[in-house]
TIDREN-651295 format. One record per atom (N, C-alpha, C, O, CB): residue number from 1; x, z, y; residue in one letter; atom name. Coordinates in nm, 2 decimals. Glycine has a CB too. Layout:
N
{NUM; {X; Z; Y}; A; CA}
...
//
This chain:
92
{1; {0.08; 0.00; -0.12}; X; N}
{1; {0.00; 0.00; 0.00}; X; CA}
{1; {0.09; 0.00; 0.12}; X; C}
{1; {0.18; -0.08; 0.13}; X; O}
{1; {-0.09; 0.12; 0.00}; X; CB}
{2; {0.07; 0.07; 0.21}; X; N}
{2; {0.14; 0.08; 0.34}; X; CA}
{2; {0.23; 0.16; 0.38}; X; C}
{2; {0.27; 0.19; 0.49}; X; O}
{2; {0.07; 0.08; 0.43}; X; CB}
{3; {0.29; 0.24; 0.21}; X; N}
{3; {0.35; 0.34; 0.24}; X; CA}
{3; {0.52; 0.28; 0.29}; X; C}
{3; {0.58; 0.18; 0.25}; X; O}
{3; {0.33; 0.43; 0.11}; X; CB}
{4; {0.58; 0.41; 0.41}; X; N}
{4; {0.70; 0.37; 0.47}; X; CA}
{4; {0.83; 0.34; 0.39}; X; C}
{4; {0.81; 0.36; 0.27}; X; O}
{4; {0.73; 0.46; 0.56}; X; CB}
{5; {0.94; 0.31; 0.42}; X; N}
{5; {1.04; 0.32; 0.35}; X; CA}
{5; {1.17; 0.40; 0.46}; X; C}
{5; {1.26; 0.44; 0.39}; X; O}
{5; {1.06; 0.16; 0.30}; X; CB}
{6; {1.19; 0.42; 0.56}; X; N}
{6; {1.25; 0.48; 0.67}; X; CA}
{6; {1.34; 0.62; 0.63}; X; C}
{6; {1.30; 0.73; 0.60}; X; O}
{6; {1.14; 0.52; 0.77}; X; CB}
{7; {1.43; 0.59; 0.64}; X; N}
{7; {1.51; 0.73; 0.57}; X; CA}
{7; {1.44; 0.85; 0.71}; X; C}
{7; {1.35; 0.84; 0.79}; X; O}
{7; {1.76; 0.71; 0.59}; X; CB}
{8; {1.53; 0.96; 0.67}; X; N}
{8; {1.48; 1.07; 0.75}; X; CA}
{8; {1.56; 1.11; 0.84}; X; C}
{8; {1.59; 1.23; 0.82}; X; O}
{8; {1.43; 1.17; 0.68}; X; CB}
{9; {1.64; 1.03; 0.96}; X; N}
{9; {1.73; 1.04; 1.01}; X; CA}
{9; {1.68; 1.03; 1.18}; X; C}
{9; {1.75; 1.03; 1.28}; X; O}
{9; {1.82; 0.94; 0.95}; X; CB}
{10; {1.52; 1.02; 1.18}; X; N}
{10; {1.44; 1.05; 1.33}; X; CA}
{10; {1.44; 0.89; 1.41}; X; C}
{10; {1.43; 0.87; 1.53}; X; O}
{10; {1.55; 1.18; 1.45}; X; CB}
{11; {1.46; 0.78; 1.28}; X; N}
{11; {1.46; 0.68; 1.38}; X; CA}
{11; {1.33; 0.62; 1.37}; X; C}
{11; {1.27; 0.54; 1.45}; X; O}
{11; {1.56; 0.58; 1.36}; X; CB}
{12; {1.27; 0.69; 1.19}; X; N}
{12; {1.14; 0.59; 1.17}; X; CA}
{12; {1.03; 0.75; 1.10}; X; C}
{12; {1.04; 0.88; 1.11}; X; O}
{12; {1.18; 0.40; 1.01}; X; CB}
{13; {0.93; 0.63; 1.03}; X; N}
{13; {0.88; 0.76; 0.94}; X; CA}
{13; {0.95; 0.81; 0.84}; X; C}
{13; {1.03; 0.74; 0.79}; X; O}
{13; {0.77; 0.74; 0.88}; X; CB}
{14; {0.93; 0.95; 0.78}; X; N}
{14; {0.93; 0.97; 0.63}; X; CA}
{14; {0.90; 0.88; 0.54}; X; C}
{14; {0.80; 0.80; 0.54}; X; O}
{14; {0.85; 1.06; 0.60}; X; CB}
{15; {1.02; 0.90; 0.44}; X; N}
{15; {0.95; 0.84; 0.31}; X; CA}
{15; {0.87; 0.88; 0.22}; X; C}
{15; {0.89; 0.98; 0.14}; X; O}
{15; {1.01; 0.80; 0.26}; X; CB}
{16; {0.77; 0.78; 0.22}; X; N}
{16; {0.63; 0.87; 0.15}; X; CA}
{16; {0.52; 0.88; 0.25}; X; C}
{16; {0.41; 0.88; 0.21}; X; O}
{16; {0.67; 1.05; 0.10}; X; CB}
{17; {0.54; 0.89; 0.37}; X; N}
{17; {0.44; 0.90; 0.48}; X; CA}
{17; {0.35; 0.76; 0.52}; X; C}
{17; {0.36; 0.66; 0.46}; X; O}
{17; {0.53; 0.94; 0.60}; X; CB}
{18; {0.29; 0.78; 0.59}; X; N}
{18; {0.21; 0.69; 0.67}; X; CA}
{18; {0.16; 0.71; 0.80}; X; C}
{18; {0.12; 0.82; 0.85}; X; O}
{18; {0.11; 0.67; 0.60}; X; CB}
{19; {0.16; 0.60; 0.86}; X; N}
{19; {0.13; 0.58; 1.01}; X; CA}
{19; {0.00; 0.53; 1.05}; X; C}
{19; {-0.03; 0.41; 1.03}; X; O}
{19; {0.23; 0.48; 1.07}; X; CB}
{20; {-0.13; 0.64; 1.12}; X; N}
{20; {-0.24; 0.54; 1.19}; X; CA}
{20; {-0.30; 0.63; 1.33}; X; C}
{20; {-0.26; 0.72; 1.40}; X; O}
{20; {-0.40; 0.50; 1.05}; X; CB}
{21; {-0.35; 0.59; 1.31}; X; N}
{21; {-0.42; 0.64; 1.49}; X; CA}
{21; {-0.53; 0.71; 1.43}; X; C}
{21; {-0.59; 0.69; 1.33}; X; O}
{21; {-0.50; 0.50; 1.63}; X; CB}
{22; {-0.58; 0.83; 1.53}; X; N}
{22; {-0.70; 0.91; 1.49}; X; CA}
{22; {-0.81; 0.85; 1.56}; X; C}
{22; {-0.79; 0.83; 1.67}; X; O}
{22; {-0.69; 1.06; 1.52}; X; CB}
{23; {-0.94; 0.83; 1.50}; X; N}
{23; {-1.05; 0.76; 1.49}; X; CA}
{23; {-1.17; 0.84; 1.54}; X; C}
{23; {-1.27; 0.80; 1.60}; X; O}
{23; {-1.06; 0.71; 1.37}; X; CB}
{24; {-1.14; 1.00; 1.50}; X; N}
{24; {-1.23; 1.09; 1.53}; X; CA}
{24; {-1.17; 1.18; 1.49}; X; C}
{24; {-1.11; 1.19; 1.39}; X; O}
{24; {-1.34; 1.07; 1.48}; X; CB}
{25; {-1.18; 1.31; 1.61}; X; N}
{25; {-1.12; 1.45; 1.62}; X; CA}
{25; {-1.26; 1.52; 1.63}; X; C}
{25; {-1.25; 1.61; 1.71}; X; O}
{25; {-0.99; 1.48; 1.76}; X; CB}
{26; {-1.40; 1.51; 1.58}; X; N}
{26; {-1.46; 1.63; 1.62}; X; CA}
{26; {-1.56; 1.74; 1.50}; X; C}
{26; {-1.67; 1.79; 1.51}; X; O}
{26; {-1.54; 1.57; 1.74}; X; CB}
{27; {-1.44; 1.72; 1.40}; X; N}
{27; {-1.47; 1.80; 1.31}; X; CA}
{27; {-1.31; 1.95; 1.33}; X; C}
{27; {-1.19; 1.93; 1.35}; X; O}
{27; {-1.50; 1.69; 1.14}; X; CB}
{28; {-1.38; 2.05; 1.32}; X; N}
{28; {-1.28; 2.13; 1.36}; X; CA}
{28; {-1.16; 2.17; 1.17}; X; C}
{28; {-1.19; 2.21; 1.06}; X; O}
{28; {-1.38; 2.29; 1.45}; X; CB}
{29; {-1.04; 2.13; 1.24}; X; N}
{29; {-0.91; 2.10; 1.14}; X; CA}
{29; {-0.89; 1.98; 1.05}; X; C}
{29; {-0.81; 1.96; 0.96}; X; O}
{29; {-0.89; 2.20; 1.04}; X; CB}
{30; {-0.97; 1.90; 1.09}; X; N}
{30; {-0.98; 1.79; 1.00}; X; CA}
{30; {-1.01; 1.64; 1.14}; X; C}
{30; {-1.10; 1.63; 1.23}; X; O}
{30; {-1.14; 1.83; 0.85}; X; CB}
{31; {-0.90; 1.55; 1.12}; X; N}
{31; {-0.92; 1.41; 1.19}; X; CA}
{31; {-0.97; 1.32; 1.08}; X; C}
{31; {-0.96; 1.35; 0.96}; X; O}
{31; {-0.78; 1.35; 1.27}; X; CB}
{32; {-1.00; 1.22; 1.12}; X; N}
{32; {-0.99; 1.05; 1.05}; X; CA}
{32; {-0.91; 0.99; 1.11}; X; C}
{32; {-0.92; 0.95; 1.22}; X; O}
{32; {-1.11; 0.96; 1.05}; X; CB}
{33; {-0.80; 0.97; 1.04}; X; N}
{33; {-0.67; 0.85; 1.09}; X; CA}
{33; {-0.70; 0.69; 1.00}; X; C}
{33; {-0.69; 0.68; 0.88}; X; O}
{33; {-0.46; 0.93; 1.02}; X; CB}
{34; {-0.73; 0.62; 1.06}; X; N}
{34; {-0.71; 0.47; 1.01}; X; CA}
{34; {-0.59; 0.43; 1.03}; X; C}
{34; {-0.52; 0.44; 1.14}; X; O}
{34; {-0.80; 0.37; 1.06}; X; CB}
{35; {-0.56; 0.36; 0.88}; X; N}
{35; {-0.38; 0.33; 0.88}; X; CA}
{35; {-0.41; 0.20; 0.86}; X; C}
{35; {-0.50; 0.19; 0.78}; X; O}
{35; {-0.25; 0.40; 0.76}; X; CB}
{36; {-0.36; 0.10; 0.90}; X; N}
{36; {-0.36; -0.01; 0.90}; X; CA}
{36; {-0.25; -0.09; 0.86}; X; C}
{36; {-0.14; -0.08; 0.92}; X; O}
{36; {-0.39; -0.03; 0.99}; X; CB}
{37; {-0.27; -0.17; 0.77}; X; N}
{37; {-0.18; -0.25; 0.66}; X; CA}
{37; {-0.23; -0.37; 0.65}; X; C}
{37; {-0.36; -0.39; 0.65}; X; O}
{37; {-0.17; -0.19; 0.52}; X; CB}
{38; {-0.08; -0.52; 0.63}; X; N}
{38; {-0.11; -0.62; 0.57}; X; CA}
{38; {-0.15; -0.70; 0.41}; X; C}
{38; {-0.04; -0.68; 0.37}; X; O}
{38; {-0.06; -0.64; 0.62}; X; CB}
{39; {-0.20; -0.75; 0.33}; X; N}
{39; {-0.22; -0.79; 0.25}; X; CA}
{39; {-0.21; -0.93; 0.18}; X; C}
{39; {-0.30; -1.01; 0.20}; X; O}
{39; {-0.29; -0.74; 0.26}; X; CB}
{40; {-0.14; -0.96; 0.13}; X; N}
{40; {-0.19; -1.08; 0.07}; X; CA}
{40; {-0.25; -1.10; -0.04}; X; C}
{40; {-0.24; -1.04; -0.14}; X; O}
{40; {-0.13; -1.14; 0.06}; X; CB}
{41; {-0.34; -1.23; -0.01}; X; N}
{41; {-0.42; -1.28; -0.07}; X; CA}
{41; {-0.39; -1.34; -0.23}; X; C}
{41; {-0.30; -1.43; -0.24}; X; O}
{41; {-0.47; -1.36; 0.02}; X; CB}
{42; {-0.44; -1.30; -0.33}; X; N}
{42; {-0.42; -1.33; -0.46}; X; CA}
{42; {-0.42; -1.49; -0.48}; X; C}
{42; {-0.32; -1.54; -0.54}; X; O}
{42; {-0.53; -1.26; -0.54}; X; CB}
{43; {-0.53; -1.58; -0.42}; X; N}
{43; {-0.52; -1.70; -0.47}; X; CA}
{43; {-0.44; -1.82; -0.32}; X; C}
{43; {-0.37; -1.92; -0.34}; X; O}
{43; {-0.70; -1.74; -0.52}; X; CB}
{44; {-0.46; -1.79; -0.21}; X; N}
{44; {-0.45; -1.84; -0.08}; X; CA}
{44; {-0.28; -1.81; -0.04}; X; C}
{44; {-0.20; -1.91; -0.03}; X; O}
{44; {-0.57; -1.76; 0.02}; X; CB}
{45; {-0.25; -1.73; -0.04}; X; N}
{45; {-0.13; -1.65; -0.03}; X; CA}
{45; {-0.14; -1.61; 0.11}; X; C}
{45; {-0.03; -1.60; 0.16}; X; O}
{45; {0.01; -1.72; -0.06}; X; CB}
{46; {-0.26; -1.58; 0.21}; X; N}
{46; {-0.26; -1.60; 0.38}; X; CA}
{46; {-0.26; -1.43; 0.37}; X; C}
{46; {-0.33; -1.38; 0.28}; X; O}
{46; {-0.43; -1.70; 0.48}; X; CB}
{47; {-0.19; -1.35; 0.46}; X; N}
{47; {-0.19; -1.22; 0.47}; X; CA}
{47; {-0.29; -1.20; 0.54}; X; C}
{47; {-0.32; -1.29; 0.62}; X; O}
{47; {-0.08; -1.15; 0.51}; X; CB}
{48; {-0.38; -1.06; 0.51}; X; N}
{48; {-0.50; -1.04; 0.56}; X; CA}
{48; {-0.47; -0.91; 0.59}; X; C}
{48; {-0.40; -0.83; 0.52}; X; O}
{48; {-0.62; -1.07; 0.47}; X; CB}
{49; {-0.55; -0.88; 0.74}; X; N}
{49; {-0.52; -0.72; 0.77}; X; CA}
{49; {-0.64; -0.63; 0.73}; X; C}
{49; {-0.76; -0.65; 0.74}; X; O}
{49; {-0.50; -0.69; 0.95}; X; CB}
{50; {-0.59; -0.55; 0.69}; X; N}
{50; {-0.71; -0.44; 0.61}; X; CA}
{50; {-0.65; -0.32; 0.69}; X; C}
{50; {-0.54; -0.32; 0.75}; X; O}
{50; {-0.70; -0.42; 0.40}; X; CB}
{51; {-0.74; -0.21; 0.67}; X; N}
{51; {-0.72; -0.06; 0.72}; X; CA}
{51; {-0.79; 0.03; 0.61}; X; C}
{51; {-0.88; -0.02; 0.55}; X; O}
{51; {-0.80; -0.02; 0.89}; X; CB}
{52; {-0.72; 0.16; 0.59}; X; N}
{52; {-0.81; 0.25; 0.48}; X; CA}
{52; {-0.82; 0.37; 0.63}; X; C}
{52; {-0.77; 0.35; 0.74}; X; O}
{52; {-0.70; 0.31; 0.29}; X; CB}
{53; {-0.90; 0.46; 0.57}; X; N}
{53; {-0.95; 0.53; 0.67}; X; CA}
{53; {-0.91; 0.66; 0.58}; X; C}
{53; {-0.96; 0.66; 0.47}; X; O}
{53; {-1.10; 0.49; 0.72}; X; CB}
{54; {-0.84; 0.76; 0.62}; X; N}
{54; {-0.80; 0.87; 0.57}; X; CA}
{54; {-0.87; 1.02; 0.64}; X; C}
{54; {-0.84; 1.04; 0.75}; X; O}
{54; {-0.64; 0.86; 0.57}; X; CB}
{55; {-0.95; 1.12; 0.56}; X; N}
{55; {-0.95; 1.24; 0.60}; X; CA}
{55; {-0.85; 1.32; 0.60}; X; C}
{55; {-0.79; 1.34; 0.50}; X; O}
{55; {-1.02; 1.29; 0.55}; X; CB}
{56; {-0.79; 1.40; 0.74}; X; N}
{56; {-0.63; 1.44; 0.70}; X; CA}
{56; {-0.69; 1.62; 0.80}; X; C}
{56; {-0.76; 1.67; 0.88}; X; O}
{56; {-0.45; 1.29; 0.79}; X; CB}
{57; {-0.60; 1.65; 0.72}; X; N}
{57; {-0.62; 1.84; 0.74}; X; CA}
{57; {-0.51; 1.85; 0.83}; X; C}
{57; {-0.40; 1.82; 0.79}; X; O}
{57; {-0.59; 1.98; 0.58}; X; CB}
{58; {-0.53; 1.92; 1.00}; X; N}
{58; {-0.46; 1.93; 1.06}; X; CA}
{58; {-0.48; 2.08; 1.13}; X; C}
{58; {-0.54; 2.07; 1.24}; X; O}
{58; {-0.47; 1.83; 1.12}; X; CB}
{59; {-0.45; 2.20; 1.10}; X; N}
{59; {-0.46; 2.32; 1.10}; X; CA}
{59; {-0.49; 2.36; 1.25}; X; C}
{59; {-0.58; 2.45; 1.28}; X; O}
{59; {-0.33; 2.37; 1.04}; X; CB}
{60; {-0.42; 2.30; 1.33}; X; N}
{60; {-0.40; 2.38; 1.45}; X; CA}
{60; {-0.48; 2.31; 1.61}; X; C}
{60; {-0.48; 2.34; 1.73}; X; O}
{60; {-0.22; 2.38; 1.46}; X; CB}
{61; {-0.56; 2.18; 1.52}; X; N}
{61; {-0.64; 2.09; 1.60}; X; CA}
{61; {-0.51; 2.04; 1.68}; X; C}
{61; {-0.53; 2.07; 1.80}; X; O}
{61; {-0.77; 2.16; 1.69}; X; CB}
{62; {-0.41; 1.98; 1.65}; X; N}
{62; {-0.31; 1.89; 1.76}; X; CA}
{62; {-0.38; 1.80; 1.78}; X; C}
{62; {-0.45; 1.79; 1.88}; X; O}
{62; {-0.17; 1.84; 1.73}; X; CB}
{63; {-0.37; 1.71; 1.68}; X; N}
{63; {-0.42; 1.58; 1.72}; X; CA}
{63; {-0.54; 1.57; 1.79}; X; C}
{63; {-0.63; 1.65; 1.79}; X; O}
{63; {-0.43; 1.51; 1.62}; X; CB}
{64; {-0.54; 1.41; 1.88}; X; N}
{64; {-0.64; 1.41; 1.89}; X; CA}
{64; {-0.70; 1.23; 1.92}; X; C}
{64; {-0.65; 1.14; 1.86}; X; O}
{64; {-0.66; 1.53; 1.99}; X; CB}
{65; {-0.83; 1.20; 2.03}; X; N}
{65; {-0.86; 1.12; 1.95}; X; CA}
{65; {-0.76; 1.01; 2.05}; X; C}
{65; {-0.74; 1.01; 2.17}; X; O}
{65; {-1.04; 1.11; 1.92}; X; CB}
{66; {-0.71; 0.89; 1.92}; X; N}
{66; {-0.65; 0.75; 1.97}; X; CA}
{66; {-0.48; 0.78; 1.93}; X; C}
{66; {-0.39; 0.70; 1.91}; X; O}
{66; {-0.68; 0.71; 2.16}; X; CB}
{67; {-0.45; 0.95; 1.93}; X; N}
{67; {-0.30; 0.97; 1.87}; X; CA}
{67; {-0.28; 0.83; 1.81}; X; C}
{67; {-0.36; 0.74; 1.80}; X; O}
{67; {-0.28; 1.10; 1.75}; X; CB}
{68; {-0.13; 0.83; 1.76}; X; N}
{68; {-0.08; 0.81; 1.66}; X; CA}
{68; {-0.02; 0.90; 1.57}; X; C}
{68; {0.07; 0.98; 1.62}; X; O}
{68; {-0.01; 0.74; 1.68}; X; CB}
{69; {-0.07; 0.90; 1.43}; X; N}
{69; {0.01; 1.03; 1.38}; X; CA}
{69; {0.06; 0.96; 1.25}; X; C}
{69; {0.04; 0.85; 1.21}; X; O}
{69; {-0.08; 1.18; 1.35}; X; CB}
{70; {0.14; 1.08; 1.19}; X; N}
{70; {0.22; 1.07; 1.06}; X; CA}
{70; {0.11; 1.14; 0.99}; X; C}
{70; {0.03; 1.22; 1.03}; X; O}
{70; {0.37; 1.14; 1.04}; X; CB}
{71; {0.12; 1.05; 0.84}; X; N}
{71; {0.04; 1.17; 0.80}; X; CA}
{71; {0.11; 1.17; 0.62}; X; C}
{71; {0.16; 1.07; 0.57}; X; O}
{71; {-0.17; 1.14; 0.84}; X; CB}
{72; {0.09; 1.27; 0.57}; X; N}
{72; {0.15; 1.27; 0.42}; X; CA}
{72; {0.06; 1.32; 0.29}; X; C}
{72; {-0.03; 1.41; 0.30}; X; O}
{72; {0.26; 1.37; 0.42}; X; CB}
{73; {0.08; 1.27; 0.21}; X; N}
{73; {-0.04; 1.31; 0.03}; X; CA}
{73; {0.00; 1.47; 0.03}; X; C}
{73; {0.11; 1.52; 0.06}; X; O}
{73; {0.03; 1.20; -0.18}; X; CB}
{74; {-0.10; 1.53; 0.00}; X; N}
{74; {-0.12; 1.64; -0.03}; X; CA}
{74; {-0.18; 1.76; -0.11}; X; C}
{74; {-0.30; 1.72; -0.11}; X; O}
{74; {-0.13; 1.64; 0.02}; X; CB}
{75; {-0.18; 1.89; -0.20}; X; N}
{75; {-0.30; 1.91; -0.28}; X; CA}
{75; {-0.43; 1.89; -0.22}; X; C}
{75; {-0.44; 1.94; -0.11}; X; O}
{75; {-0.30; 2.03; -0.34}; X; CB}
{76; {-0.54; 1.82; -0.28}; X; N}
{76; {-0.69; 1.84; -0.19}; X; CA}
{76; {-0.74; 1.97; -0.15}; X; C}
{76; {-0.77; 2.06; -0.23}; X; O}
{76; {-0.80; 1.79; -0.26}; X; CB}
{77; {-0.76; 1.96; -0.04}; X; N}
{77; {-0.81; 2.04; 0.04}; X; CA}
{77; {-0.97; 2.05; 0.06}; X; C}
{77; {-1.01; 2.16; 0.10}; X; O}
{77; {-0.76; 2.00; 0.14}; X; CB}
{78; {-1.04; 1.98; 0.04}; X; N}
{78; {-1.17; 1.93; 0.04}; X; CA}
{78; {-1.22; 1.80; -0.05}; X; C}
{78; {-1.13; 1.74; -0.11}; X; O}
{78; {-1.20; 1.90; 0.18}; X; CB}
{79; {-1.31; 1.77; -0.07}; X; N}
{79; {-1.34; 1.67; -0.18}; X; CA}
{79; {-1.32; 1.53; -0.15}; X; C}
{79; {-1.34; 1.44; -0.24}; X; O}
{79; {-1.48; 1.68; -0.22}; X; CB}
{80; {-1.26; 1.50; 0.01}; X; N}
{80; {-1.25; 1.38; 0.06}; X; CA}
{80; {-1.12; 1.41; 0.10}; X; C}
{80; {-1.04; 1.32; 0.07}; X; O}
{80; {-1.34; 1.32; 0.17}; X; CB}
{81; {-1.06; 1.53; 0.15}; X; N}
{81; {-0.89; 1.55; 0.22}; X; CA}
{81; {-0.80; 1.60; 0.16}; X; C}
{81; {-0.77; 1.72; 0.16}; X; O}
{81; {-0.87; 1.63; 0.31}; X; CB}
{82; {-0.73; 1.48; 0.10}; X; N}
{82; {-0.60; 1.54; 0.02}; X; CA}
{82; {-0.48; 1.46; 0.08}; X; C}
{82; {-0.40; 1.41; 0.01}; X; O}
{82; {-0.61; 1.51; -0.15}; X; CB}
{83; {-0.47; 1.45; 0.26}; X; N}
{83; {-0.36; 1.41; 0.36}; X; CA}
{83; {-0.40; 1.55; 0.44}; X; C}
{83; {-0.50; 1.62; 0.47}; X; O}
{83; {-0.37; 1.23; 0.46}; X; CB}
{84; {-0.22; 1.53; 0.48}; X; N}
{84; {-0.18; 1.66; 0.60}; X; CA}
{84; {-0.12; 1.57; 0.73}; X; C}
{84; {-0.07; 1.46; 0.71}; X; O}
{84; {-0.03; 1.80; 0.53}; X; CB}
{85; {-0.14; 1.62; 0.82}; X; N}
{85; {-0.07; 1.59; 0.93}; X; CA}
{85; {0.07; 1.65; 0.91}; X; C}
{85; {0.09; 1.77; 0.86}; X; O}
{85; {-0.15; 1.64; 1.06}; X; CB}
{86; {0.17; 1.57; 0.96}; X; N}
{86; {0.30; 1.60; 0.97}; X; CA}
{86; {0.36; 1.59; 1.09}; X; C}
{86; {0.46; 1.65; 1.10}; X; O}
{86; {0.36; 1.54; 0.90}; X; CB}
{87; {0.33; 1.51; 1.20}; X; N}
{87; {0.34; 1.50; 1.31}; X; CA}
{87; {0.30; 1.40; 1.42}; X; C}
{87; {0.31; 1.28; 1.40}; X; O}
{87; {0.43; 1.51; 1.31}; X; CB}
{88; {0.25; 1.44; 1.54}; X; N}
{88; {0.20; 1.35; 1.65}; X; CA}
{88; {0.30; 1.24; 1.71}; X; C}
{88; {0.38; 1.27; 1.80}; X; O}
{88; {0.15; 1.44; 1.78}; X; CB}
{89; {0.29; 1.14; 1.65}; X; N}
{89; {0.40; 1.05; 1.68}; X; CA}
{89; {0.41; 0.98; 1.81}; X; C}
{89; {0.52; 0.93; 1.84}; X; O}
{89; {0.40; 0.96; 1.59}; X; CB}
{90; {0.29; 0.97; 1.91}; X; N}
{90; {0.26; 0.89; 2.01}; X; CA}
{90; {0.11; 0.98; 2.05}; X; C}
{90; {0.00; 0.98; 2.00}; X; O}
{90; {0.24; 0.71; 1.97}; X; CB}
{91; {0.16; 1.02; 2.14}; X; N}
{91; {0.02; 1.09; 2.19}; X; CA}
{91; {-0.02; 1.03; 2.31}; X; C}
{91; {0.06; 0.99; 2.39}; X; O}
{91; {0.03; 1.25; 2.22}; X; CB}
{92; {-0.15; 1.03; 2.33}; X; N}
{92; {-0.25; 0.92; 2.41}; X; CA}
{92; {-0.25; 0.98; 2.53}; X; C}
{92; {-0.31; 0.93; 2.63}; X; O}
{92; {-0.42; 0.90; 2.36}; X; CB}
//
């Protein structure tokens, strides 16, 4: 999927992480980040942009809405949130 490859040397993301913008901040500790990734097509070969839309557990309400954040897999937290916020990468 759209997961990074960036060592951990502060130039890019974690590896293992993912990058999207928050979509909605108004459930309290919990955003929706849509991460957005390209795809190609099985028969065409034309890359197609798709987005997955992630529930991610963010303890301390940082984020908020249009951020860009990191976000990482986690044990589930709820029956839809098993991503954590790891950090506000671009704040709005």
């Amino acid at each position: 999927m759209a997961q990074t490859t960036e060592t951990q040397t502060g130039r890019g993301p974690l590896v293992g992480t993912l990058v999207g913008v928050v979509t909605s901040d108004k459930r309290d500790k919990t955003r929706s980040v849509d991460v957005n990734y390209s795809d190609k097509h099985a028969k065409y070969g034309k890359y197609l942009r798709r987005s997955t839309r992630y529930q991610v557990h963010d303890e301390n309400n940082i984020a908020k809405l249009g951020d860009t954040v990191e976000i990482a897999a986690c044990r589930p937290m709820s029956k839809t949130k098993t991503f954590r916020l790891v950090k506000v990468v671009n704040a709005k």
